[in-house]
Backbone bond lengths (Angstrom), bond angles and torsions (degrees), N, CA, C in turn:
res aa  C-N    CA-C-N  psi(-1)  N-CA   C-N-CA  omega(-1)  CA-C   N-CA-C  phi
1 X - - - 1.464 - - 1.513 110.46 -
2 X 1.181 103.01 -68.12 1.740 101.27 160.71 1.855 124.68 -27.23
3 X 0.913 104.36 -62.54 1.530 111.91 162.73 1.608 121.16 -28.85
4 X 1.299 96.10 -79.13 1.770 114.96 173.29 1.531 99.68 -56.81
5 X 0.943 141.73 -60.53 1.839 136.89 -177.78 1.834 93.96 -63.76
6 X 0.866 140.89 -1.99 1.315 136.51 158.58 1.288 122.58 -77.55
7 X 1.532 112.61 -61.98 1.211 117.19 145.24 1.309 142.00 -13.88
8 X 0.926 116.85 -52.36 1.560 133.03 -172.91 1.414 114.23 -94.96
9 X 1.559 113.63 -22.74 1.355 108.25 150.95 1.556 119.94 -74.28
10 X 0.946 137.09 -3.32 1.377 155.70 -157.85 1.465 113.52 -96.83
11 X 2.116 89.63 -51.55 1.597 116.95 172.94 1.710 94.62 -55.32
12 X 0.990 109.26 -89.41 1.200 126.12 -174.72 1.794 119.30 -19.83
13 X 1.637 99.24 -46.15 1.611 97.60 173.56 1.540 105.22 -80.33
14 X 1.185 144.25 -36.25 1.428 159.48 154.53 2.289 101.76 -25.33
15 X 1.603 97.16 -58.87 1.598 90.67 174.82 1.559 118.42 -66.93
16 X 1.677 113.71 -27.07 1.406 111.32 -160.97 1.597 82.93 -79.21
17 X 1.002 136.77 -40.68 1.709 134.81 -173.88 1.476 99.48 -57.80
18 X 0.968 121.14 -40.15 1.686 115.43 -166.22 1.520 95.79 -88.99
19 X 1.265 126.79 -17.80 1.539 112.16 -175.38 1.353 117.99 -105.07
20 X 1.387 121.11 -13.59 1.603 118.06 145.06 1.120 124.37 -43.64
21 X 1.452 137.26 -19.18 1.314 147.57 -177.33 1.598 94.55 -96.59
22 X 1.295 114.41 122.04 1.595 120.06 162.00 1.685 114.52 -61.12
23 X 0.831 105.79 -25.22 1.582 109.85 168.63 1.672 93.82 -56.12
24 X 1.225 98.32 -93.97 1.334 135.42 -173.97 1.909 99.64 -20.99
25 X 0.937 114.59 -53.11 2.098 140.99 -172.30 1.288 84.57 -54.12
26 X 1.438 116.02 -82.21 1.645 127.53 -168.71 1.590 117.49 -33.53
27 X 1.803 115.63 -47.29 0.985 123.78 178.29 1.212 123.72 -70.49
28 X 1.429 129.50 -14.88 1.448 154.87 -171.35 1.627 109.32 -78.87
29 X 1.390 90.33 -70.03 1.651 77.80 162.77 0.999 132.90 -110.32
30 X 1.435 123.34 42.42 1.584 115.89 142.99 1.080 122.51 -82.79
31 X 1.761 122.32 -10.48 1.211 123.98 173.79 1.716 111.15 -89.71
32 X 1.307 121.77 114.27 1.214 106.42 -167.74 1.930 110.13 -102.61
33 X 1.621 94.71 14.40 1.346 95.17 170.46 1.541 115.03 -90.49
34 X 1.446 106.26 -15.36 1.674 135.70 164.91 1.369 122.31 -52.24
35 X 1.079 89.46 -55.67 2.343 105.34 172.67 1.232 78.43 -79.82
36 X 1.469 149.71 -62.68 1.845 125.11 -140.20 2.093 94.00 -62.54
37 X 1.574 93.45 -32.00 1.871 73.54 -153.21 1.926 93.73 -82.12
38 X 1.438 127.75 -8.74 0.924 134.66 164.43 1.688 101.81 -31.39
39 X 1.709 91.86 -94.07 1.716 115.43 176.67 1.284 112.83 -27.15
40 X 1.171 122.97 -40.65 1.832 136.40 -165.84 1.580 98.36 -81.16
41 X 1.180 123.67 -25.48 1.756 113.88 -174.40 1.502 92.41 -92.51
42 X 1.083 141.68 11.04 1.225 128.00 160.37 1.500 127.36 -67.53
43 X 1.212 106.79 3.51 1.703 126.03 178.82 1.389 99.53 -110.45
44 X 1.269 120.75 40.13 1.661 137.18 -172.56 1.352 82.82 -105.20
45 X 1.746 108.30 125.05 1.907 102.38 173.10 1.545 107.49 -57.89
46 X 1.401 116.89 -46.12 1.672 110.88 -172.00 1.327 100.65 -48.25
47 X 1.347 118.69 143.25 1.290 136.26 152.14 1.499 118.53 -77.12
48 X 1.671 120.44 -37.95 1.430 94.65 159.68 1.424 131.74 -70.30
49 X 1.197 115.58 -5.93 1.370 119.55 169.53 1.441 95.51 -72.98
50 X 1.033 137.62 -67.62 1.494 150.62 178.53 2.102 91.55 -23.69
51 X 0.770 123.19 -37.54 1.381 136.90 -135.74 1.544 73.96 -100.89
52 X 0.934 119.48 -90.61 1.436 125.58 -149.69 2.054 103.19 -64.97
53 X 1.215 104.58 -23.93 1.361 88.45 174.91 1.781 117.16 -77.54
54 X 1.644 115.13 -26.40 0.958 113.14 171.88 1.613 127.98 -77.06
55 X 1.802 107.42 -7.10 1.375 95.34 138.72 1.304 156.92 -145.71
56 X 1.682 85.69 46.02 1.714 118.22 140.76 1.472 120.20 -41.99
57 X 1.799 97.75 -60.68 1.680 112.86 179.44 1.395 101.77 -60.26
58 X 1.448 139.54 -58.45 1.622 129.15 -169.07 1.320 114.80 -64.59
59 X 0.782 123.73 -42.61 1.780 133.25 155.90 1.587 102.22 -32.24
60 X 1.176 107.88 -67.01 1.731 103.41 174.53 1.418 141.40 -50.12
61 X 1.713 93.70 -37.45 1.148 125.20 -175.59 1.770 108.12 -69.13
62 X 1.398 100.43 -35.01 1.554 112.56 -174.21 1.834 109.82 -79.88
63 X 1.160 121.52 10.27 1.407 119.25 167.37 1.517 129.01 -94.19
64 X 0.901 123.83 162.16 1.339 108.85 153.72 1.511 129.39 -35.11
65 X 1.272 136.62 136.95 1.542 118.97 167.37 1.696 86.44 82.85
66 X 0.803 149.77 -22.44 1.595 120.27 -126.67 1.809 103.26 -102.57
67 X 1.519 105.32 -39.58 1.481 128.27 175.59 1.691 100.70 -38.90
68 X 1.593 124.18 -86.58 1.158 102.28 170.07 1.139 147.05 -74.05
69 X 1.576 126.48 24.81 1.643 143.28 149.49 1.456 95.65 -57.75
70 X 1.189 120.03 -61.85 1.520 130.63 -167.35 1.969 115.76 -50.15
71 X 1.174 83.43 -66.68 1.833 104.03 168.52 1.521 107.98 -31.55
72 X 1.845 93.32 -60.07 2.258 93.48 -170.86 1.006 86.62 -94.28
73 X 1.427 167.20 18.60 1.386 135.54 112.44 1.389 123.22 -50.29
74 X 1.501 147.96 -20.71 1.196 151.47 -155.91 2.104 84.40 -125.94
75 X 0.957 131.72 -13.94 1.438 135.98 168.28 1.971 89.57 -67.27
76 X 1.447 90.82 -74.94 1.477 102.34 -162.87 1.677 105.11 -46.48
77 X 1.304 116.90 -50.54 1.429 129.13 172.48 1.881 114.35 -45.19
78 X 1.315 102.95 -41.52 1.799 112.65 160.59 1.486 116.00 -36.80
79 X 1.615 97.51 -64.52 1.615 115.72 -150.55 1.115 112.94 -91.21
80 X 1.807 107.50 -6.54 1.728 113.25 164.97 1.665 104.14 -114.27
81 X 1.117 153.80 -14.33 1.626 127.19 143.89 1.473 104.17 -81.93
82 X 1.200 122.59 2.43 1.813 99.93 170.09 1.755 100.85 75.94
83 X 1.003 111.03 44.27 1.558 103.44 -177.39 1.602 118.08 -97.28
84 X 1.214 138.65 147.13 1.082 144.69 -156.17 1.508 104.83 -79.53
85 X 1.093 122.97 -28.48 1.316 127.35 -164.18 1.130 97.65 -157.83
86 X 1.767 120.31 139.61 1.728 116.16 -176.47 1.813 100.60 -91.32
87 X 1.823 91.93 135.58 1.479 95.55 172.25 1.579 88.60 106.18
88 X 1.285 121.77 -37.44 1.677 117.84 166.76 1.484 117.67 -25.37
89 X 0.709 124.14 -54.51 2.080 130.04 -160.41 1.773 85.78 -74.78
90 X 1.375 107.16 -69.17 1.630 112.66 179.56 1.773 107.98 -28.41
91 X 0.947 102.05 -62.68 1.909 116.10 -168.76 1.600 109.18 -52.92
92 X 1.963 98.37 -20.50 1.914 96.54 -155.43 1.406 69.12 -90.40
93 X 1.411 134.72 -62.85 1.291 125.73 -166.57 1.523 122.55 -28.80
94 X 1.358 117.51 -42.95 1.370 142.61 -162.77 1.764 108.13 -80.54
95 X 1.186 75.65 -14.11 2.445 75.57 -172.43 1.590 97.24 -152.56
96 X 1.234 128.22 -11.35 1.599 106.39 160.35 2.009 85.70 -116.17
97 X 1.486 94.96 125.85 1.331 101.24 166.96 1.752 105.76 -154.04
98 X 1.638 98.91 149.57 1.360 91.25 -161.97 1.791 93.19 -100.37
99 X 0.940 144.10 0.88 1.776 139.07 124.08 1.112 105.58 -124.06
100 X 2.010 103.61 174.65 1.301 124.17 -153.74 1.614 98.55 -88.17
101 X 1.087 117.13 90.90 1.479 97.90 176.08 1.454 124.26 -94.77
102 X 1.648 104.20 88.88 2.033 104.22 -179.40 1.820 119.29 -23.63
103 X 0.987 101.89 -52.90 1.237 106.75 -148.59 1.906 101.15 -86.89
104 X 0.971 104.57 -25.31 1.879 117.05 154.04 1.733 103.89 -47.91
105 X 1.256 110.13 -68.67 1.590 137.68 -143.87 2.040 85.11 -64.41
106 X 1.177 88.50 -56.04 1.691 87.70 -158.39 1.831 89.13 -75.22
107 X 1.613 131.70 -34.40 1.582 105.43 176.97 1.585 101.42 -49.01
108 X 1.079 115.67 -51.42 1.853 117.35 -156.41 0.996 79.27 -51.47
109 X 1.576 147.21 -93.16 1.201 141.14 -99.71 1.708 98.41 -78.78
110 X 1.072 104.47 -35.85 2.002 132.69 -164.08 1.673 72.94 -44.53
111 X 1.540 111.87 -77.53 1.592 144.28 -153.14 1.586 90.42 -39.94
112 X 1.581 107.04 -81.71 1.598 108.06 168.41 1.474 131.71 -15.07
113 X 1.222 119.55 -70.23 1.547 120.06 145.05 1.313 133.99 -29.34
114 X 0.937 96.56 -53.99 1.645 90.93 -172.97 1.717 114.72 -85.75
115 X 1.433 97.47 -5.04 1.565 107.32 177.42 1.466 108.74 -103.27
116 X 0.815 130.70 14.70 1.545 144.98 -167.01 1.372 103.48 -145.68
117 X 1.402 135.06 -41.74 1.562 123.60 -151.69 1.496 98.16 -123.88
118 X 0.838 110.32 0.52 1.867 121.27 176.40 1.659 109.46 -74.46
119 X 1.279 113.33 -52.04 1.352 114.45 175.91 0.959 123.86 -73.73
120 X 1.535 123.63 135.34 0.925 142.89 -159.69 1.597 114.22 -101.18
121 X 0.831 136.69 -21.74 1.675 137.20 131.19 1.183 128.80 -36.87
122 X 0.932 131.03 111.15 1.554 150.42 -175.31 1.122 116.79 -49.18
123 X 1.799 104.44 -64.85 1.443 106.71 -168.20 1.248 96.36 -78.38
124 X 1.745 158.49 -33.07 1.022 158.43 161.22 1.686 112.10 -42.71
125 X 1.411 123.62 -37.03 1.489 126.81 -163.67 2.023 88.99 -88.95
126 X 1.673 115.32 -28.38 1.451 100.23 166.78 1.308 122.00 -67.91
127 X 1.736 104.09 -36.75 1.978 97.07 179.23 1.044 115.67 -54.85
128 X 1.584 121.25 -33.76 1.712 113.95 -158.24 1.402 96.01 -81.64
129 X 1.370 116.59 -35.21 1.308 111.43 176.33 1.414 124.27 -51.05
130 X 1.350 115.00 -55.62 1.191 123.25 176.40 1.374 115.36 -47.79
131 X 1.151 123.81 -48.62 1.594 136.44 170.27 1.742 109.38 -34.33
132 X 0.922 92.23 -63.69 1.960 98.31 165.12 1.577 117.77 -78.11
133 X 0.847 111.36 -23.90 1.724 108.20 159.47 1.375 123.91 -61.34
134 X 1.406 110.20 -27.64 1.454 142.49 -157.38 2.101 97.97 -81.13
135 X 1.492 86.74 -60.42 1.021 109.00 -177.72 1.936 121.41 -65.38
136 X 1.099 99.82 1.97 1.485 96.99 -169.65 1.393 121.86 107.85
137 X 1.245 132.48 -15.96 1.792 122.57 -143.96 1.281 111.77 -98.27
138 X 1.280 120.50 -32.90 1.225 106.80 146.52 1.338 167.12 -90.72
139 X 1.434 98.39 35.60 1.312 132.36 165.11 1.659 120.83 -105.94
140 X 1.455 99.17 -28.35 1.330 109.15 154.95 1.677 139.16 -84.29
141 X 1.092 99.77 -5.22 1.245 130.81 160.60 1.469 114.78 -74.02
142 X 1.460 141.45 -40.03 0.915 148.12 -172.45 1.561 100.46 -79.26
143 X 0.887 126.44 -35.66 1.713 136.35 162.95 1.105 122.95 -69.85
144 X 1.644 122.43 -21.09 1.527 113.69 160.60 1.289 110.79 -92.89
145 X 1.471 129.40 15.53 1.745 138.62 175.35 1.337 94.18 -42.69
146 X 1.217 134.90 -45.14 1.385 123.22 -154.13 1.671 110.00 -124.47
147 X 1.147 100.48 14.09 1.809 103.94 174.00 1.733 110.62 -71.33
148 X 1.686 118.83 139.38 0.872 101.05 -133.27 1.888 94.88 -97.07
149 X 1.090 116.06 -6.73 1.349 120.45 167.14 1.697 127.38 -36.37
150 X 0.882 127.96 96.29 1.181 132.87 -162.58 1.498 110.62 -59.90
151 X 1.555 119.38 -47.85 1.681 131.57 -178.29 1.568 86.26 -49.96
152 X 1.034 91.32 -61.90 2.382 92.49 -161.75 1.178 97.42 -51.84
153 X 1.487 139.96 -42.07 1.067 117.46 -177.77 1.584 141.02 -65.69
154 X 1.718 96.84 -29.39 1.329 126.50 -178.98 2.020 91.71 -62.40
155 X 1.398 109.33 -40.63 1.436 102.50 177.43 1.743 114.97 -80.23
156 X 1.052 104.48 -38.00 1.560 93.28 173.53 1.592 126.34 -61.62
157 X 1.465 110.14 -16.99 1.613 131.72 -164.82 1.584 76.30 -82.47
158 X 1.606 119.42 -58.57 1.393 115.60 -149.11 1.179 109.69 -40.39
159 X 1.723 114.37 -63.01 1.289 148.31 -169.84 1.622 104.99 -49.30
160 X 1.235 99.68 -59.85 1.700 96.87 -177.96 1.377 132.19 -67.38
161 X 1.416 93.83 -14.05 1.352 102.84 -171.10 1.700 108.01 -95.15
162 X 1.460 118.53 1.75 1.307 113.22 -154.21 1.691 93.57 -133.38
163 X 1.696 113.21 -6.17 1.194 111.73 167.04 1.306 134.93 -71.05
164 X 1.270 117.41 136.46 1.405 110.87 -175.36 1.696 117.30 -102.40
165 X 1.406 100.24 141.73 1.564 119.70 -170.26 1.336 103.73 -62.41
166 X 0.785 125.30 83.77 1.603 137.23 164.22 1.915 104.82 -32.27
167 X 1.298 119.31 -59.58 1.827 120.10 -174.95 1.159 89.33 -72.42
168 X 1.437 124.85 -72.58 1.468 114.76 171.27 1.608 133.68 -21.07
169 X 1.484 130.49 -41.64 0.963 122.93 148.77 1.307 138.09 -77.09
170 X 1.409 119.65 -18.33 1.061 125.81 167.44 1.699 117.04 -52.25
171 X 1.534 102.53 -62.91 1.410 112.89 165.98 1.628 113.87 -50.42
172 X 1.368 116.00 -49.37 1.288 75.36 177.54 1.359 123.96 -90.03
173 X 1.501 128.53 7.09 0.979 124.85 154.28 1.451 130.05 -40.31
174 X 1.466 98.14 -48.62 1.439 121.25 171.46 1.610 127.15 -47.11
175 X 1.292 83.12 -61.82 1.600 104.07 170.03 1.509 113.84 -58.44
176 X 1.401 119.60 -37.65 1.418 118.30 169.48 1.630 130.31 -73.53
177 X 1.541 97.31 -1.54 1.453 107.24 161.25 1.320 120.07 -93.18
178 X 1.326 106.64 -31.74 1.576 118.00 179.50 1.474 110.96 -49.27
179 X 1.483 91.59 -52.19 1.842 118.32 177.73 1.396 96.91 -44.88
180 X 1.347 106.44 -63.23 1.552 113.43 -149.21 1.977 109.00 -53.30
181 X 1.736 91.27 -53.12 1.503 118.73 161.71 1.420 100.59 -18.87
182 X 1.182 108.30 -89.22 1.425 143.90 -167.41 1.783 105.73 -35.08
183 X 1.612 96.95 -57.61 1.713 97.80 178.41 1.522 106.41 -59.54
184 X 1.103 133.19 -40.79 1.621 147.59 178.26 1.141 106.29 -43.84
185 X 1.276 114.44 -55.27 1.786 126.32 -173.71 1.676 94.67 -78.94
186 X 1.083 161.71 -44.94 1.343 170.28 166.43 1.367 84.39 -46.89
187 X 1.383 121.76 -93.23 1.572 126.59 -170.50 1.931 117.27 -19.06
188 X 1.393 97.37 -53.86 1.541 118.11 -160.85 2.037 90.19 -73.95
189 X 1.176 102.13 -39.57 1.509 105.70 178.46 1.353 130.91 -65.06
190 X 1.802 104.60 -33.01 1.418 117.27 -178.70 1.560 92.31 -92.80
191 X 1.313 146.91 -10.88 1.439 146.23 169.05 1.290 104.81 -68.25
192 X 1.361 118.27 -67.92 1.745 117.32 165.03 1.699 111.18 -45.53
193 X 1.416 113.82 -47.03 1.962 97.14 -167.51 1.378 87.47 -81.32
194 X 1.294 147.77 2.76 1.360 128.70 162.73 2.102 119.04 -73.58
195 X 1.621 82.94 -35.99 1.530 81.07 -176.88 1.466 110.41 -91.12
196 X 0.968 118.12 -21.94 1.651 110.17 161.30 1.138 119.38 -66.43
197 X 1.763 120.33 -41.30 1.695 102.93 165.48 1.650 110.52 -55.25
198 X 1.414 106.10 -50.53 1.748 88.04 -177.62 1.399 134.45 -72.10
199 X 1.467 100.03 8.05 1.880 105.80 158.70 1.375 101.95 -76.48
200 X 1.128 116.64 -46.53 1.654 130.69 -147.76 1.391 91.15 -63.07
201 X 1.634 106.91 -38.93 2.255 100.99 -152.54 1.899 92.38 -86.60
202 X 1.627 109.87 -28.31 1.360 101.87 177.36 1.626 96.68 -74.39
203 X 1.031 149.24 -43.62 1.929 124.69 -157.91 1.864 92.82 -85.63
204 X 1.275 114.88 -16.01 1.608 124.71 166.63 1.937 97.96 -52.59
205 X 1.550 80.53 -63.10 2.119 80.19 -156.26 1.776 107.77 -61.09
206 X 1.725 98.83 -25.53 1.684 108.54 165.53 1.527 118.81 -37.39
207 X 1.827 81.03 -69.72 1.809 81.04 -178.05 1.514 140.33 -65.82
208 X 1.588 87.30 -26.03 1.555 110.59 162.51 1.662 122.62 -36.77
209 X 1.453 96.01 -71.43 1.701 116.05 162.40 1.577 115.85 -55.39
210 X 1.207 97.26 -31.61 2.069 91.37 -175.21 1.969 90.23 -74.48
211 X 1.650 122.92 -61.05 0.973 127.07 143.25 1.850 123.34 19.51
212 X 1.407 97.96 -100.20 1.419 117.34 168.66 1.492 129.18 -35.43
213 X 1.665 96.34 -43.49 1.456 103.14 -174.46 1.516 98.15 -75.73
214 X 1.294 126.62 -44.44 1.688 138.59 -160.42 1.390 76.15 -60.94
215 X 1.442 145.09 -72.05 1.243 133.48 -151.52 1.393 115.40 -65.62
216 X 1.424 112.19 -48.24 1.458 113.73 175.43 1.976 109.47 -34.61
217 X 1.344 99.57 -58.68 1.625 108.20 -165.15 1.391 86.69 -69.69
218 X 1.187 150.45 -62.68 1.434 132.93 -164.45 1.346 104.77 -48.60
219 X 1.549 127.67 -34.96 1.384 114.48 -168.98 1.497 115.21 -77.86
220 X 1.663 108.96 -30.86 1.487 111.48 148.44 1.238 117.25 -11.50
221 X 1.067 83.89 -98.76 1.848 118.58 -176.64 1.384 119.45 -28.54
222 X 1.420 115.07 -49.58 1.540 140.55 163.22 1.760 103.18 -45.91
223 X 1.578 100.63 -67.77 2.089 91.92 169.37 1.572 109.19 -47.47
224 X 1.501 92.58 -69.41 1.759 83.96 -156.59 1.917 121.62 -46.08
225 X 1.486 111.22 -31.87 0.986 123.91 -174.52 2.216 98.47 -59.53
226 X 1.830 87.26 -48.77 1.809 89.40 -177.43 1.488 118.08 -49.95
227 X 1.316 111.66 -37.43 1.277 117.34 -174.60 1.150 114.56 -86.63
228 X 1.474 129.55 -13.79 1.560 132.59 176.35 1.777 96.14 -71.31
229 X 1.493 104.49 -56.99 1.199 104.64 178.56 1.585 117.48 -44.02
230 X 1.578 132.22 -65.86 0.864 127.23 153.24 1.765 135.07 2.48
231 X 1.275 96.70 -73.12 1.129 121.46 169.52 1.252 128.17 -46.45
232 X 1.444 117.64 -52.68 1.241 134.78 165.20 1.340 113.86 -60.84
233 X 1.271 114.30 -52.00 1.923 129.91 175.86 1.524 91.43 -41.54
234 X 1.320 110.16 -64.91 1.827 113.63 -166.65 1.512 92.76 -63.71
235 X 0.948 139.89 -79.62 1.748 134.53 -160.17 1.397 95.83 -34.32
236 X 1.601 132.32 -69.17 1.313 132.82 -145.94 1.712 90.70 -67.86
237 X 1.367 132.94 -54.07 1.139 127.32 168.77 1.809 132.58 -35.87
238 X 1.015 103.04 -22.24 1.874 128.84 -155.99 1.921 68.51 -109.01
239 X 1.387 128.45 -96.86 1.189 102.91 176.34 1.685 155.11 -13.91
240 X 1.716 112.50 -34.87 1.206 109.12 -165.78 1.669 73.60 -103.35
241 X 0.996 136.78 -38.43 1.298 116.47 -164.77 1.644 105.07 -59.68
242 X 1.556 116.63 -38.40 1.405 124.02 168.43 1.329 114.70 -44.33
243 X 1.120 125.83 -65.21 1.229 138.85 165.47 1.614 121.15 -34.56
244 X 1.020 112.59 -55.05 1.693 140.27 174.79 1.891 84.02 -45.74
245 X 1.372 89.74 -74.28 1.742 93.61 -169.01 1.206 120.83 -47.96
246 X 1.425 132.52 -41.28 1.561 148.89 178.26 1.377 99.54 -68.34
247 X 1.563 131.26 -37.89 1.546 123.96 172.68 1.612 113.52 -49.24
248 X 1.738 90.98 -69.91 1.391 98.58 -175.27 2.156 115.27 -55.07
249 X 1.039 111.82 -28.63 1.686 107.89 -177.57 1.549 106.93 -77.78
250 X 1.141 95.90 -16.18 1.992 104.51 -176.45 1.552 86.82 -83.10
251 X 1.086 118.87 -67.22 2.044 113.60 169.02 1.486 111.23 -47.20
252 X 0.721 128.35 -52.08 1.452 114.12 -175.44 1.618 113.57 -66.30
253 X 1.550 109.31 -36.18 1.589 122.55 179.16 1.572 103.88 -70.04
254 X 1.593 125.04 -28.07 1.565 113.94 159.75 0.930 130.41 -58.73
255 X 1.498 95.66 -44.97 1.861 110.24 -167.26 1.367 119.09 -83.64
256 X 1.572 102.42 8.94 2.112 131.64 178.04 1.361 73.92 -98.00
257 X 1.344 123.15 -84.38 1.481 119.03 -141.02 1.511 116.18 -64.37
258 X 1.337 108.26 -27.62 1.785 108.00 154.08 1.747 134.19 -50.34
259 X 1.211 69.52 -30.58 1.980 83.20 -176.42 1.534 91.91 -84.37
260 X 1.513 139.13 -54.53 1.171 133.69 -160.49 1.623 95.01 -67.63
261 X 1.232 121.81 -45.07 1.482 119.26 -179.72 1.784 111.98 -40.58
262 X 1.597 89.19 -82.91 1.807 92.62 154.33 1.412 145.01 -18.62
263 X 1.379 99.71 -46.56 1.343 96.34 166.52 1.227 141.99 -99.06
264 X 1.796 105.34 -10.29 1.146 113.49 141.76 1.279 146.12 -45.28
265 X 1.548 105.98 -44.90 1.789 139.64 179.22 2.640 89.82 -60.95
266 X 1.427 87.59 -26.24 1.352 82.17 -156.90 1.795 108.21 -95.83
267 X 1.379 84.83 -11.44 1.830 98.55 166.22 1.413 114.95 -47.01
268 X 1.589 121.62 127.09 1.727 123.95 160.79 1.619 105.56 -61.41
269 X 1.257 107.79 141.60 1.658 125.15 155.02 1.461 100.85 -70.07
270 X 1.669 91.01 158.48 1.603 104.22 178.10 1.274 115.92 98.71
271 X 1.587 124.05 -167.91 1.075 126.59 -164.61 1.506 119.06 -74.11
272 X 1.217 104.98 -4.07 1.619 95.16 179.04 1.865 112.81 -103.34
273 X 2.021 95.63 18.50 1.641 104.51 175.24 1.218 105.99 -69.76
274 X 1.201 154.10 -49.13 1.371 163.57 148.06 2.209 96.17 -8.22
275 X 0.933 103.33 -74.26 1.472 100.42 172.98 1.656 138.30 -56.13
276 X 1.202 88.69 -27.11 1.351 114.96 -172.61 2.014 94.66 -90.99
277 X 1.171 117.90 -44.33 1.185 121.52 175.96 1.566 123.61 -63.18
278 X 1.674 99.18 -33.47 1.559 105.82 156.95 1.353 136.05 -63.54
279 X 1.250 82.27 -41.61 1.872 103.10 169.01 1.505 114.47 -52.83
280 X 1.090 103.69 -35.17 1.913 114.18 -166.32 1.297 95.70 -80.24
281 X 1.706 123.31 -45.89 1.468 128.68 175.61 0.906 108.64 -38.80
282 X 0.924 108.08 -67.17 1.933 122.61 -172.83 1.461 134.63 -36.47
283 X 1.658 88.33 -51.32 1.588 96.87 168.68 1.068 109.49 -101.70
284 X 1.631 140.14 13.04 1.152 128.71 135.69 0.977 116.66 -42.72
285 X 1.532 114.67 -80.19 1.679 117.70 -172.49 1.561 107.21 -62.13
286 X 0.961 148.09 -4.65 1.366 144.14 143.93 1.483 100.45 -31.49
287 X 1.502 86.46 -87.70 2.391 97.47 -171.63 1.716 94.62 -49.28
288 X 0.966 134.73 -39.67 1.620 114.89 -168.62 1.377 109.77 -72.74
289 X 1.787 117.61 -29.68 1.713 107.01 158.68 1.545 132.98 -77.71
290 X 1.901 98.89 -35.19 1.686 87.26 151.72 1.163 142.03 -46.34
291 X 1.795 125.72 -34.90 1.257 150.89 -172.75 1.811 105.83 -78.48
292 X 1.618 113.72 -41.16 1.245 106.97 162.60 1.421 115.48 -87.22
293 X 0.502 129.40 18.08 1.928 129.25 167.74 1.505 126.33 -97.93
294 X 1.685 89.66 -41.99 1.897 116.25 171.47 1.878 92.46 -66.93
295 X 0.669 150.08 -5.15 1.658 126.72 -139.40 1.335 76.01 -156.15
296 X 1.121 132.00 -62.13 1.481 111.82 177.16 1.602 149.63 -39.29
């Protein structure tokens, strides 16, 4: 047994030699029975073997294509130890260990990262997460807070710092429906106070126009009435001045008929009444053509 677990550390330094070579890399993982027996020597008791195969796998993981090579290798790695959960055997290695092996501790964690924080999908970078959440690690993680290795820490910082709050998003997921809700009900509200203002400005522009017209005809009404007045002002005026005039010719027609009185009263008797009677004619019909001329 010893022998064969020798071997395979051997294998293992034998692949990392062939996969420094880009030649060599390319050919590695196209064989995916190559990564399976990779993943599978991780049940190598050495832990630096453990070490170096896990970052064989991140190396892989970091290419193009390479993320899910990794995944159905750790599938395949499931369905041949029979493990309850994939990445299980990895995790027991990682927190039941019978010594501290640094340089184990910080590959896993490296591996963890980059198998979790590599993807760029969200809801995918929560499953993988969850998968190790599932598993314990970050609770065990909180217990290596103070281990004094600095590399492990730089990886435990990585990890924690790049995890995402699962309740935390939920809530605000939540909350961003509420929002969303909320703008909907706002939306649907400012759609209604829009169409009620635009009833309001049309029975507005109604009354406006009903409005306008009422004023127009009052202003009518306002002339014709001005000019009736007018009119009337001038007649009653054209009257008193008429009047005025008919006073004064009725005075002047007394103050004729006084004098004709008078001078009648002042007429001689006798034969020169005949003359004197003509005389009176005369300026009778005088005042009766002055009187039609004035009045005319």
């Amino acid at each position: 047994m010893g022998a064969s677990t020798d071997d395979i550390h051997v294998c293992i330094m034998c692949m990392r030699a062939i996969m420094n070579n880009k030649y060599g890399f390319n050919m590695v993982i196209q064989h995916r029975e190559a990564i399976n027996s990779i993943a599978l020597s991780l049940v190598h008791h050495s832990l630096r073997t453990k070490a170096l195969v896990l970052e064989l796998l991140a190396a892989i993981c970091l290419v193009k294509g390479g993320h899910q090579i990794i995944l159905s290798a750790f599938d395949n790695f499931k369905e041949v130890v029979a493990e309850p959960r994939r990445f299980h055997t990895l995790m027991e290695y990682f927190m039941n260990y019978d010594q501290f092996h640094i340089e184990f501790m910080v590959a896993c964690m490296q591996f963890v990262n980059i198998i979790v924080h590599s993807v760029e999908d969200m809801n995918f970078r929560v499953h993988l997460q969850y998968e190790f959440t599932a598993l314990k690690l970050d609770d065990y993680l909180e217990r290596l807070r103070h281990c004094e290795s600095e590399d492990l820490q730089v990886q435990i910082s990585a990890y924690l710092d790049n995890v995402f709050d699962v309740a935390a998003l939920m809530e605000d997921s939540e909350t961003k429906t509420a929002a969303l809700e909320k703008v909907n009900e706002l939306e649907d509200e400012l759609g209604h106070a829009h169409e009620r203002l635009a009833a309001l400005e049309r029975e507005a522009i109604g009354k406006l126009a009903t409005l306008e017209a009422e004023l127009a005809q009052a202003r009518a009404e306002r002339d014709q009435l001005a000019e009736a007045r007018r009119q009337v002002v001038e007649e009653v005026s054209t009257l008193r001045r008429a009047q005025q005039d008919s006073r004064n010719r009725q005075s002047m027609l007394e103050s004729k008929v006084q004098e004709l009185e008078t001078l009648t009263k002042s007429l001689p008797r006798g034969a020169s009444s005949k003359r004197s009677f003509n005389y009176i004619f005369l300026y009778t019909n005088f005042l009766l053509v002055w009187f039609s001329e004035t009045t005319g």
